[in-house]
VOTOR-832526 format. One record per residue (C-alpha): residue number from 0; x negated, y, z negated. Coordinates in steps of 0.05 Angstrom, whole numbers. Example, Ala and Ser with C-alpha at 12.3 -4.5 7.8 and 13.67 -1.06 7.14 Angstrom:
! VOTOR-832526
site num->0 xx->-246 yy->-90 zz->-156 .
site num->1 xx->-273 yy->-21 zz->-143 .
***
This chain:
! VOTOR-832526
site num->0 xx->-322 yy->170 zz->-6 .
site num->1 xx->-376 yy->142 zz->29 .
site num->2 xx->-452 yy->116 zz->43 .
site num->3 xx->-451 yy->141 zz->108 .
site num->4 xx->-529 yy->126 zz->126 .
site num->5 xx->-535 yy->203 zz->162 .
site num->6 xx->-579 yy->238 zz->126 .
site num->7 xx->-537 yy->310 zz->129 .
site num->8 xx->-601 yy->354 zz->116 .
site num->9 xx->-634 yy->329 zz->184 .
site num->10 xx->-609 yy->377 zz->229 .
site num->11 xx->-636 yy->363 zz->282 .
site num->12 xx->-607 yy->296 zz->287 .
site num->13 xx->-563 yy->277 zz->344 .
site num->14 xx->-526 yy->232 zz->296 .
site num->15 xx->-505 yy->286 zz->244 .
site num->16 xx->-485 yy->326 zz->296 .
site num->17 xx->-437 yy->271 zz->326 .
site num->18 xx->-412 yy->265 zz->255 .
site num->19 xx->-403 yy->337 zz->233 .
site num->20 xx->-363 yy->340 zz->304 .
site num->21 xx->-317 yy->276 zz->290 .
site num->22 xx->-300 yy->300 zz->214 .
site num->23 xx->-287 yy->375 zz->229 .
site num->24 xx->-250 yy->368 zz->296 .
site num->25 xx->-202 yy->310 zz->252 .
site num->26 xx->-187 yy->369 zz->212 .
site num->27 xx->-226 yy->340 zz->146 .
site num->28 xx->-290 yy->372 zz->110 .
site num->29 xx->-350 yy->344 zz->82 .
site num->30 xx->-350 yy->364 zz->6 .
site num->31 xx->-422 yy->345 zz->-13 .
site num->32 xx->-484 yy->388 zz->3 .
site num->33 xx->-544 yy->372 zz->-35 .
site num->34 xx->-588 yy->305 zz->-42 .
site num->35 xx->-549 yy->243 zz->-58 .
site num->36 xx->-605 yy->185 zz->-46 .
site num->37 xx->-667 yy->195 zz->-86 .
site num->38 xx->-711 yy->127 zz->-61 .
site num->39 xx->-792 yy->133 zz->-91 .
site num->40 xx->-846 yy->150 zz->-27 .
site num->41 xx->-784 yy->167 zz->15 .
site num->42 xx->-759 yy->244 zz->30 .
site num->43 xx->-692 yy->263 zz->-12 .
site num->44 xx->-628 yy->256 zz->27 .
site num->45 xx->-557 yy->276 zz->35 .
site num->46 xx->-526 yy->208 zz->68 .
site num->47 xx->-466 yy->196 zz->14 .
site num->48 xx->-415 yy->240 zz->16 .
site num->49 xx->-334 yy->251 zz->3 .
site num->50 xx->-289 yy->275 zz->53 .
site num->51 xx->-231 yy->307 zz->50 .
site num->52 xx->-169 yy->350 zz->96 .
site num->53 xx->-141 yy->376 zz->25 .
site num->54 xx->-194 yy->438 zz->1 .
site num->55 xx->-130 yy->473 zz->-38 .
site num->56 xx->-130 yy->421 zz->-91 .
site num->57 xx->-203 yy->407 zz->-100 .
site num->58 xx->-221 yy->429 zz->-175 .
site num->59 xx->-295 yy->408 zz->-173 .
site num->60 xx->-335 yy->358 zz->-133 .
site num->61 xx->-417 yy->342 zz->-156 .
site num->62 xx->-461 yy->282 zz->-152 .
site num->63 xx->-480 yy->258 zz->-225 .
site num->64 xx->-562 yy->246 zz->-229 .
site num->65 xx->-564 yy->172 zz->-251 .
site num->66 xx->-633 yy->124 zz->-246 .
site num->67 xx->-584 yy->53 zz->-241 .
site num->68 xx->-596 yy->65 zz->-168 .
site num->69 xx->-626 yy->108 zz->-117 .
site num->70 xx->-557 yy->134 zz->-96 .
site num->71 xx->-528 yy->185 zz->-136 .
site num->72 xx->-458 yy->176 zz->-161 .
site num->73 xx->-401 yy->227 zz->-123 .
site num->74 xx->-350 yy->257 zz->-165 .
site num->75 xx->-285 yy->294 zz->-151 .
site num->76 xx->-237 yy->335 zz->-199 .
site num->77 xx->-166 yy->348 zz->-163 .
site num->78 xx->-103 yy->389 zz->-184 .
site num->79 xx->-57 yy->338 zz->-174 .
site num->80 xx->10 yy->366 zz->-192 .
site num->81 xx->75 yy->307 zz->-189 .
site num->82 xx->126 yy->343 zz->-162 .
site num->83 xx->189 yy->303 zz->-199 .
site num->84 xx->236 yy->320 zz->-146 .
site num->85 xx->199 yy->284 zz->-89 .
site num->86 xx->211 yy->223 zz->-139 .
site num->87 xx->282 yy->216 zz->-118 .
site num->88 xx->272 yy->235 zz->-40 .
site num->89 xx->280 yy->173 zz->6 .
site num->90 xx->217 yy->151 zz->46 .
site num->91 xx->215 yy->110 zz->109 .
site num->92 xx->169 yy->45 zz->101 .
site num->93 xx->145 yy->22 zz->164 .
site num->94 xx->97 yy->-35 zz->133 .
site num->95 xx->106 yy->-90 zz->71 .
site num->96 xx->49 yy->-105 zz->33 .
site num->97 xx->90 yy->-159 zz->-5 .
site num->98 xx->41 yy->-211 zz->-42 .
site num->99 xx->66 yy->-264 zz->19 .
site num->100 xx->54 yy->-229 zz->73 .
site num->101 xx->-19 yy->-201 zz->38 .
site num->102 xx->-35 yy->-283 zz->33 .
site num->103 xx->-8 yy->-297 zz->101 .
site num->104 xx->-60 yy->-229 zz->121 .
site num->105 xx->-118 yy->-261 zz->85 .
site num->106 xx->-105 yy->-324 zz->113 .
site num->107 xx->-84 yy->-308 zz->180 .
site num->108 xx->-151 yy->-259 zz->190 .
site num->109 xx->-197 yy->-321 zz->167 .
site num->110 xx->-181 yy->-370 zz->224 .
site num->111 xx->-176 yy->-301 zz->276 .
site num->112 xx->-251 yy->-287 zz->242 .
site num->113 xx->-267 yy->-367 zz->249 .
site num->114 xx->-238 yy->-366 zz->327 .
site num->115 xx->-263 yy->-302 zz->352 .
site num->116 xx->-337 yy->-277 zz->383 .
site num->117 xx->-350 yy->-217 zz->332 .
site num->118 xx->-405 yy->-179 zz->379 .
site num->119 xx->-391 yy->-117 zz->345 .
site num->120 xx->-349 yy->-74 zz->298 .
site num->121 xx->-300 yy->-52 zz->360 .
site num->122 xx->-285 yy->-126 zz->363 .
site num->123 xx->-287 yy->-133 zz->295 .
site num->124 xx->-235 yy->-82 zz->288 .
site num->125 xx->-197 yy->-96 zz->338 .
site num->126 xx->-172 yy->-160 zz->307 .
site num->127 xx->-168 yy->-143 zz->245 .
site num->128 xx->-121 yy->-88 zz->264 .
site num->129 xx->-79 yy->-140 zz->309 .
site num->130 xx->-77 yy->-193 zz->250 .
site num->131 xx->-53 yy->-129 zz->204 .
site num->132 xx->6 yy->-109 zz->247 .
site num->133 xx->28 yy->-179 zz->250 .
site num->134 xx->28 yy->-184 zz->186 .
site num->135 xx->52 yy->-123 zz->155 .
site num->136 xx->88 yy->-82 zz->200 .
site num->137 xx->165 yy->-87 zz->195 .
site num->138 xx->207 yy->-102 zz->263 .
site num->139 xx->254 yy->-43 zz->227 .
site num->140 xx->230 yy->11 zz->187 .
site num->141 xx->262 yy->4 zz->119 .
site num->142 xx->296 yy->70 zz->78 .
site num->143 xx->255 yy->65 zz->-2 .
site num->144 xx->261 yy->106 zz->-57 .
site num->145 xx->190 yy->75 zz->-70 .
site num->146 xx->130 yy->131 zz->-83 .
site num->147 xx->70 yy->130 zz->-111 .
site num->148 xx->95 yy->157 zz->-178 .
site num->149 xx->152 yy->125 zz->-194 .
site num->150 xx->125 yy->48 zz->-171 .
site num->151 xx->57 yy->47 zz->-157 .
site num->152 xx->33 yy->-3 zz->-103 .
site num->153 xx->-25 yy->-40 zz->-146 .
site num->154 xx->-52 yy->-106 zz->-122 .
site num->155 xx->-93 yy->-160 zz->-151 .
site num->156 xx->-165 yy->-157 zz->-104 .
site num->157 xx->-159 yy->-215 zz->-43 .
site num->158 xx->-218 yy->-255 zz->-13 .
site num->159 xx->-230 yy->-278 zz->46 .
site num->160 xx->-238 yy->-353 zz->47 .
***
């Protein structure tokens, strides 16, 4: 879910047509079609939207009109069914998010953010995605009982310092 700042309904736009080419050929589907941004002496616009590869277990999805800003909440229903059996399968876990190694990523991204030229988001990216493989990803993948429904990963929020 998503301000994306493309306006969907301009279709002649050589931005929504990069976008509408980088979600579908990824396999995933825009789920919102009508205005989402209602802003006074401006045209309506579509530029908030969820995506999704997972139609099957879509229920519903709607924006909600709402005046406490000029973006309309998104909202999506979804048949989620817990399969109990996939409780007890064994998972492979490649990365530890363990509350050290989430202070040593917080940490360890502030003095790569305080030492490196950010000219971009590429650059951006690219060190937060080296700082996050140092820190998280295990030498050995691990075998975990460990899902989502029988021990959620939940984690206080983290700031950057």
């Amino acid at each position: 879910t998503g301000d994306f700042n493309i306006n969907l309904h301009d279709s002649d736009s050589r931005k929504v047509e990069k976008y509408e080419q980088v979600v579908y050929s990824r396999g995933f589907n825009p789920l919102i079609s009508i205005m989402t941004h209602e802003k006074p002496g401006c045209l309506p616009s579509c530029i908030d939207n969820i995506i999704t590869n997972d139609l099957d277990n879509i229920i519903t999805s709607c924006t909600v009109k709402d005046k406490i800003s000029h973006h309309h909440p998104l909202y999506l229903a979804l048949n989620h069914v817990t399969d109990t059996n996939s409780c007890k399968m064994k998972r492979k876990q490649y990365y530890d998010f363990s509350t050290s190694n989430t202070d040593k990523f917080v940490n360890n991204l502030s003095k790569q953010l305080e030492t490196t030229i950010i000219s971009n988001f590429d650059s951006f990216a690219d060190a937060f995605n080296k700082v996050y493989e140092d820190c998280f990803k295990l030498e050995t993948p691990k075998t975990t009982k460990r899902t989502m429904q029988n021990n959620p990963w939940i984690t206080p929020a983290r700031t950057l310092r």
